[in-house]
C-alpha positions as a Python dict, from the first residue, in 0.01 Angstrom:
ca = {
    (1, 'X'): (0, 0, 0),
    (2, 'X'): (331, -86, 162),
    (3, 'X'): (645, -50, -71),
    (4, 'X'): (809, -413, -115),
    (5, 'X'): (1210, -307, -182),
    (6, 'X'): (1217, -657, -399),
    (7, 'X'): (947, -511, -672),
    (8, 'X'): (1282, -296, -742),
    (9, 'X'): (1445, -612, -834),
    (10, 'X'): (1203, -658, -1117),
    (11, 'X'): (1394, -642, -1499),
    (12, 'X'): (1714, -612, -1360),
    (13, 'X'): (1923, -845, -1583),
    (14, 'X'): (1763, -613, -1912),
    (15, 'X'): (1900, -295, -1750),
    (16, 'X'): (2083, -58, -1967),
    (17, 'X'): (2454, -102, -1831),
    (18, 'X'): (2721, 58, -1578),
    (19, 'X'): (2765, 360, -1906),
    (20, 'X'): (2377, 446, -1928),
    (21, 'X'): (2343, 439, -1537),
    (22, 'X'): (2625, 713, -1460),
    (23, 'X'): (2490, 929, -1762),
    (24, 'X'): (2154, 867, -1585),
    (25, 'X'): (2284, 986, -1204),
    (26, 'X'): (2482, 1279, -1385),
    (27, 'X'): (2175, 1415, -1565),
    (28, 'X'): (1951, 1343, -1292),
    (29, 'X'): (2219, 1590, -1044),
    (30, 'X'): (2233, 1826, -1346),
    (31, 'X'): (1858, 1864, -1347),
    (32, 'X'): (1827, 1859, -918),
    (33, 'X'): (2144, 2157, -881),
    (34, 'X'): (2096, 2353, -1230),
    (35, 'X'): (2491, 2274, -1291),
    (36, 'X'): (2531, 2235, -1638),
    (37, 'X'): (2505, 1817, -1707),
    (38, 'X'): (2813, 1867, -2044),
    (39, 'X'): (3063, 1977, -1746),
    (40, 'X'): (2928, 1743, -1504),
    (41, 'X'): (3013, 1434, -1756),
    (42, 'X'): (3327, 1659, -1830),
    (43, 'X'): (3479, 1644, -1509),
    (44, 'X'): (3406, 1274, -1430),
    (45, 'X'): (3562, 1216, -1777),
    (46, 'X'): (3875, 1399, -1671),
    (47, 'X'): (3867, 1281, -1329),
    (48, 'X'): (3812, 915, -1384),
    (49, 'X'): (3731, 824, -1737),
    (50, 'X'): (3376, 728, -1636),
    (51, 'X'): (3474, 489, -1388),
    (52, 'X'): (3229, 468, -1071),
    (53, 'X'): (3536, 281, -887),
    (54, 'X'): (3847, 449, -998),
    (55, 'X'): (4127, 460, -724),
    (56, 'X'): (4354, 697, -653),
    (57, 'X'): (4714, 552, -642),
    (58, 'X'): (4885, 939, -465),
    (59, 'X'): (4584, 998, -259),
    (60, 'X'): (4279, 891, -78),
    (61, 'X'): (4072, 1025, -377),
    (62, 'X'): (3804, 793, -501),
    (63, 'X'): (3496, 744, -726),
    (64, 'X'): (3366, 911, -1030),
    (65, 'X'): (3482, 1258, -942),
    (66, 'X'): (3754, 1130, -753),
    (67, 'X'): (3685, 1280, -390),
    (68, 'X'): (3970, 1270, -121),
    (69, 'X'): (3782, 1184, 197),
    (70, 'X'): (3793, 1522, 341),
    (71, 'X'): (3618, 1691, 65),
    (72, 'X'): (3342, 1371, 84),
    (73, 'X'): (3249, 1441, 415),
    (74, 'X'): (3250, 1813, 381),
    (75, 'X'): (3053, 1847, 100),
    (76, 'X'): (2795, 1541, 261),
    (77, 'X'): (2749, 1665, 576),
    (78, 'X'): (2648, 2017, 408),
    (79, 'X'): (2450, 1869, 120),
    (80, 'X'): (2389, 1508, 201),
    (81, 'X'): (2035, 1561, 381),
    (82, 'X'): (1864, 1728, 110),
    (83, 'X'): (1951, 1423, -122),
    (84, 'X'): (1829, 1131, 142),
    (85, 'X'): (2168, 1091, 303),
    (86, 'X'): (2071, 1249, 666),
    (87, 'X'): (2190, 939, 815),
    (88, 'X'): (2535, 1083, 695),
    (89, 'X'): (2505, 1425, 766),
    (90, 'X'): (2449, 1398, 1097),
    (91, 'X'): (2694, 1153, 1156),
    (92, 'X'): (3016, 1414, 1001),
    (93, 'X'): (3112, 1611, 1268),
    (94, 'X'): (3373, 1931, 1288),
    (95, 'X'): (3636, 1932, 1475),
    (96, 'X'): (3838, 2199, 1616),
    (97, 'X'): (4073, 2203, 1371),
    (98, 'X'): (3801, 2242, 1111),
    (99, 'X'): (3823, 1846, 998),
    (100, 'X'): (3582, 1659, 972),
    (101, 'X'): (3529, 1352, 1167),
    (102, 'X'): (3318, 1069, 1212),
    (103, 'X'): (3306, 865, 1540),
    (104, 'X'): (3230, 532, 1456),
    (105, 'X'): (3485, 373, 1203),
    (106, 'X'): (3171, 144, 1052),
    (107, 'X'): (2979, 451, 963),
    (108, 'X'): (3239, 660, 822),
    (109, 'X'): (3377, 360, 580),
    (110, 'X'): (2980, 351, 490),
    (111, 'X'): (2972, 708, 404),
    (112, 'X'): (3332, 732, 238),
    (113, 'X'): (3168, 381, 43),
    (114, 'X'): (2931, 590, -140),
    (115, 'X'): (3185, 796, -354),
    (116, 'X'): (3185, 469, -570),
    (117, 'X'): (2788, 515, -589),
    (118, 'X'): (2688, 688, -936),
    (119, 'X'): (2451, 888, -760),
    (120, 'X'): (2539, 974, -494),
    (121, 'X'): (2897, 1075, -641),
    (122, 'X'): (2674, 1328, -894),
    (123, 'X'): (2499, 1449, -684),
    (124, 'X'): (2769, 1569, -445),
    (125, 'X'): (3007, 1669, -715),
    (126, 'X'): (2724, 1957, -851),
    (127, 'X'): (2636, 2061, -508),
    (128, 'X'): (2954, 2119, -480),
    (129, 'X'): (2998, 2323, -776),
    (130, 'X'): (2666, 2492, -726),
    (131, 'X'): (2899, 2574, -391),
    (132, 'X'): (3201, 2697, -581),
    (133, 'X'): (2998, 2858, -857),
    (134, 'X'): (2833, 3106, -615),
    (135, 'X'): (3179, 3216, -426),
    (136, 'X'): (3346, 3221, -773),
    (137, 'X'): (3102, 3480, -878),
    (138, 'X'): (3093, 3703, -537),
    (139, 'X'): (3474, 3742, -583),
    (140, 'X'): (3517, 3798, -978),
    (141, 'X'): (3226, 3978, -1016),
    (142, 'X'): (3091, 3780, -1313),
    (143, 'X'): (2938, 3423, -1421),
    (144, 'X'): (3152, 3145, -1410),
    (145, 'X'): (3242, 2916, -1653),
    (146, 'X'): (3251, 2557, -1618),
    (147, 'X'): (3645, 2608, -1640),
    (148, 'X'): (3652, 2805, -1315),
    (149, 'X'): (3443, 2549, -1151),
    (150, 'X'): (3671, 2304, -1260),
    (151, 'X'): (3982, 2516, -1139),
    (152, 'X'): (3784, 2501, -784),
    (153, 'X'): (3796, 2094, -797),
    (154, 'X'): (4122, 2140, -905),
    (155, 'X'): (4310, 2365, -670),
    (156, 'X'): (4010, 2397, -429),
    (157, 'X'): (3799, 2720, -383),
    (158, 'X'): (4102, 2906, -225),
    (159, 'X'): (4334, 2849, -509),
    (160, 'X'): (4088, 2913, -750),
    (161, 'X'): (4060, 3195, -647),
    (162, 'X'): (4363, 3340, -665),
    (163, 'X'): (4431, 3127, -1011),
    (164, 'X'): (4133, 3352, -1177),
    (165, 'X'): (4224, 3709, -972),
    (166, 'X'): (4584, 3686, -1119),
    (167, 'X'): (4507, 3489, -1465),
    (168, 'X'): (4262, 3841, -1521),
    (169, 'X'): (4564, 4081, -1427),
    (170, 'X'): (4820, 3882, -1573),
    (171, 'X'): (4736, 3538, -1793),
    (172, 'X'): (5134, 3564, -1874),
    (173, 'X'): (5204, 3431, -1583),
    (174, 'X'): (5379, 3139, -1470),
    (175, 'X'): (5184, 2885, -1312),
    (176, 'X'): (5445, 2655, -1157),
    (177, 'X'): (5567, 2980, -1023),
    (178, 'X'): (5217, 3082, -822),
    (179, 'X'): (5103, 2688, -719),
    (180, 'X'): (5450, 2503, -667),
    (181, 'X'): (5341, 2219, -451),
    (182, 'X'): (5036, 2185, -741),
    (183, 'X'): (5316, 2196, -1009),
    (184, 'X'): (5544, 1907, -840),
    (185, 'X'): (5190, 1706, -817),
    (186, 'X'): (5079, 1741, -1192),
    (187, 'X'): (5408, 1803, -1382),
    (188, 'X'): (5162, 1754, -1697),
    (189, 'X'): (4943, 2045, -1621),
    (190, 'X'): (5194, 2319, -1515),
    (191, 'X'): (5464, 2178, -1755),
    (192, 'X'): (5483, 2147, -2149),
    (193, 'X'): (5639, 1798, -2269),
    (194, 'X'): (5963, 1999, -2301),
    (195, 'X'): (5982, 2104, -1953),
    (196, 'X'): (5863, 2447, -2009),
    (197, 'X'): (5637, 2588, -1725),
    (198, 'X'): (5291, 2688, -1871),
    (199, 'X'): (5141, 3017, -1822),
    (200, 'X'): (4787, 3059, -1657),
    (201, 'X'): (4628, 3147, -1956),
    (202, 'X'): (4768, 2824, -2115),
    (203, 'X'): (4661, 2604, -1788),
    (204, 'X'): (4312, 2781, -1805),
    (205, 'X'): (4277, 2709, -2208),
    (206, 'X'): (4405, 2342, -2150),
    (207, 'X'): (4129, 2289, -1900),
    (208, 'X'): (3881, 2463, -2083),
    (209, 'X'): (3956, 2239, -2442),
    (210, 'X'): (3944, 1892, -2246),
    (211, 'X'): (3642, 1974, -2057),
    (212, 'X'): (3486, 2067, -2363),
    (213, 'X'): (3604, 1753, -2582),
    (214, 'X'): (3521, 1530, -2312),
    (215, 'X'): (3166, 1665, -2202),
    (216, 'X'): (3098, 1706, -2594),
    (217, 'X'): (3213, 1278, -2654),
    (218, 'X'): (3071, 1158, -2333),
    (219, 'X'): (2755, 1313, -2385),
    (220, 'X'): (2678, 1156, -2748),
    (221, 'X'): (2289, 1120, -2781),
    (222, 'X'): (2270, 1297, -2436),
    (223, 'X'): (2078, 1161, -2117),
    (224, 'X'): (1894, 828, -2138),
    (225, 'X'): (1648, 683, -1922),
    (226, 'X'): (1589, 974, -1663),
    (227, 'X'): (1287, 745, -1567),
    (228, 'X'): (1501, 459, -1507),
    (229, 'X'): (1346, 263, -1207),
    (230, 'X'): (1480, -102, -1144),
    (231, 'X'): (1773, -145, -915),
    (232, 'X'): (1953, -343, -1255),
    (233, 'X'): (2035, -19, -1438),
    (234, 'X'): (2293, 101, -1160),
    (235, 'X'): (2494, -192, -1299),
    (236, 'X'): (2748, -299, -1093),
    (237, 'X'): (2940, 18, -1041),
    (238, 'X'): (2737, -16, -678),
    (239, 'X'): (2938, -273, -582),
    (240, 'X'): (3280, -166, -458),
    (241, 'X'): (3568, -338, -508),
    (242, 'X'): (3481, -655, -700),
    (243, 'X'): (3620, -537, -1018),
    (244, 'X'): (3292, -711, -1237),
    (245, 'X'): (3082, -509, -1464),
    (246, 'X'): (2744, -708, -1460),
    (247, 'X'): (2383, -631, -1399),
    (248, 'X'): (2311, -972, -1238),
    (249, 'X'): (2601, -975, -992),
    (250, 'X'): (2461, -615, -875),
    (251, 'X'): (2090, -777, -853),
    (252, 'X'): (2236, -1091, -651),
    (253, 'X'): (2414, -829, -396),
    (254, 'X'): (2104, -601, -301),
    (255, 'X'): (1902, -960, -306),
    (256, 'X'): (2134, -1085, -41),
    (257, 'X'): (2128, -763, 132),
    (258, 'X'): (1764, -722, 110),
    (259, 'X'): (1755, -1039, 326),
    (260, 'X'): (1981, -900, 570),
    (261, 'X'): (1723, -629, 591),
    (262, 'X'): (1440, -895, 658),
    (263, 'X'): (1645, -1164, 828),
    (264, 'X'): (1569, -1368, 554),
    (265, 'X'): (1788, -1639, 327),
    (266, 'X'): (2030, -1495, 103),
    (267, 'X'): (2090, -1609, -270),
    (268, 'X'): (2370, -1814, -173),
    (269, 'X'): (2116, -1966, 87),
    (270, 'X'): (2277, -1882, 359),
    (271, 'X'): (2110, -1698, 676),
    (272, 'X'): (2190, -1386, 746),
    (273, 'X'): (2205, -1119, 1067),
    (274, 'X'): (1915, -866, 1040),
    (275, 'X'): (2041, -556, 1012),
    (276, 'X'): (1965, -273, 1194),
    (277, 'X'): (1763, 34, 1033),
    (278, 'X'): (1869, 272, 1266),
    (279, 'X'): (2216, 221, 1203),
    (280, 'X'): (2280, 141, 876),
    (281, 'X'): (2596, -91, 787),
    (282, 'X'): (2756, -24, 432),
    (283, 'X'): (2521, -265, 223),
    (284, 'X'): (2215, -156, 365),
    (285, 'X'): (2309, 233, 362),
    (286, 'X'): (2395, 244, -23),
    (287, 'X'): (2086, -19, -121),
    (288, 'X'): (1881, 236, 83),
    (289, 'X'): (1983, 525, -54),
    (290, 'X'): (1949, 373, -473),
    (291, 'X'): (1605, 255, -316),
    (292, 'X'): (1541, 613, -261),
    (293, 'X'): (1675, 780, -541),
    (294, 'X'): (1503, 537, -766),
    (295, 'X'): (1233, 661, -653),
    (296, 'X'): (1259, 1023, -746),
    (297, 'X'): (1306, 1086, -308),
}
């Protein structure tokens, strides 16, 4: 029997809320990568207080984990295909410089778009620490904690690096010292409120406490819902930009872009261009993809 994409529609003004839908697409990456689902609500705690559409104001980081758009398309183009973003993938190229790069402004401001989807953001975020974890490991010679994954979002998997190697020789050491530019960037991390540079031990601990205070408070009751199926429960969070927080505005936007899809009338009864499936614009790429991850694909 052909799948109709408007059954998904079905219940979507009862859904749970834009809260229950990111624990939702945090446990479901937790259970799909093996990365632990306390650090995973953790991070997007630290990184964005739960917010799906949290802005940087410094950088071009966005979205629950609070990707800049270089790490996004890195960590899609190697990840994205096994998670139903292969549209994506293949669309991030590498440049010669070792950037990466996609041609066609449309697709890349589709694909940058999705940091803002639960989801997708989840899923991304414990690839790449699944990525992280494993290169961690090969150079310590040990497990790693979800601090020295978090040290890897932090100062990247270089600086991580180098954080742990001399933290384990020397945790006396200054911090502000070893990452300067890091230490001009987040005074509050390398710096005590008098001014006083912190030591790596201290930076490490700090980390460590917050991730576990704020994977221990976000994740009250745990996981609800893992068989969540109507569109309704992503709340609006899937709708960048707006700045409104209700199930029904989120059902009226994949309505009106489901008649895009068909060449149908929209909500607002207006007619609409059909959209192309081979090239997916930024609506019909991120209602395709929750379509699919709905789904369990």
């Amino acid at each position: 029997m052909p799948f109709n994409p408007l059954s998904i529609l079905n219940g979507a003004v009862d859904a749970t809320g834009a809260g229950g839908s990111i624990r939702n697409a945090i446990a479901n990456a937790s259970q799909k990568t093996g990365i632990d689902f306390n650090y995973l609500m953790g991070q997007a705690k630290l990184e964005s207080g739960m917010r799906s559409n949290a802005h940087s104001g410094t950088s071009s980081a966005s979205g629950l984990y609070q990707f800049v758009d270089q790490s996004w398309l890195r960590v899609v183009k190697a990840h994205g295909a096994e998670h139903g973003l292969g549209w994506a993938a293949n669309a991030i190229s590498t440049s010669a410089s070792g950037k990466a790069v996609v041609n066609d402004p449309a697709t890349r401001q589709a694909i940058l778009s999705l940091r803002n989807d639960p989801t997708a953001a989840s899923l991304m975020a414990a690839e790449h620490a699944s990525d992280n974890k494993g290169a961690i490991e090969g150079s310590l010679g040990r497990s790693a904690t979800s601090t020295d994954l978090y040290m890897a979002h932090f100062l990247g998997l270089g600086g991580a690096r180098q954080f742990l190697t001399a933290m384990q020789a020397n945790p006396d050491r200054s911090g502000a010292a070893m990452f300067p530019a890091a230490a001009n960037a987040n005074r509050n991390v390398f710096y005590d409120s008098a001014g006083a540079p912190r030591s790596l031990g201290q930076i490490y601990n700090r980390f460590a406490a917050k991730l576990d205070a704020a994977g221990a408070t976000q994740a009250t009751g745990g996981p609800s819902g893992l068989s969540a199926t109507r569109l309704g429960e992503w709340g609006a969070d899937v709708i960048p930009g707006n700045g409104e927080e209700s199930t029904s505005n989120a059902a009226v936007w994949a309505q009106n872009t489901l008649a895009q899809l068909s060449g149908g009338s929209s909500l607002s009864g207006t007619r609409t261009e059909t959209a192309s499936l081979m090239r997916p614009t930024p609506s019909t790429a991120r209602l395709a993809y929750m379509m699919l991850a709905t789904m369990g694909a």
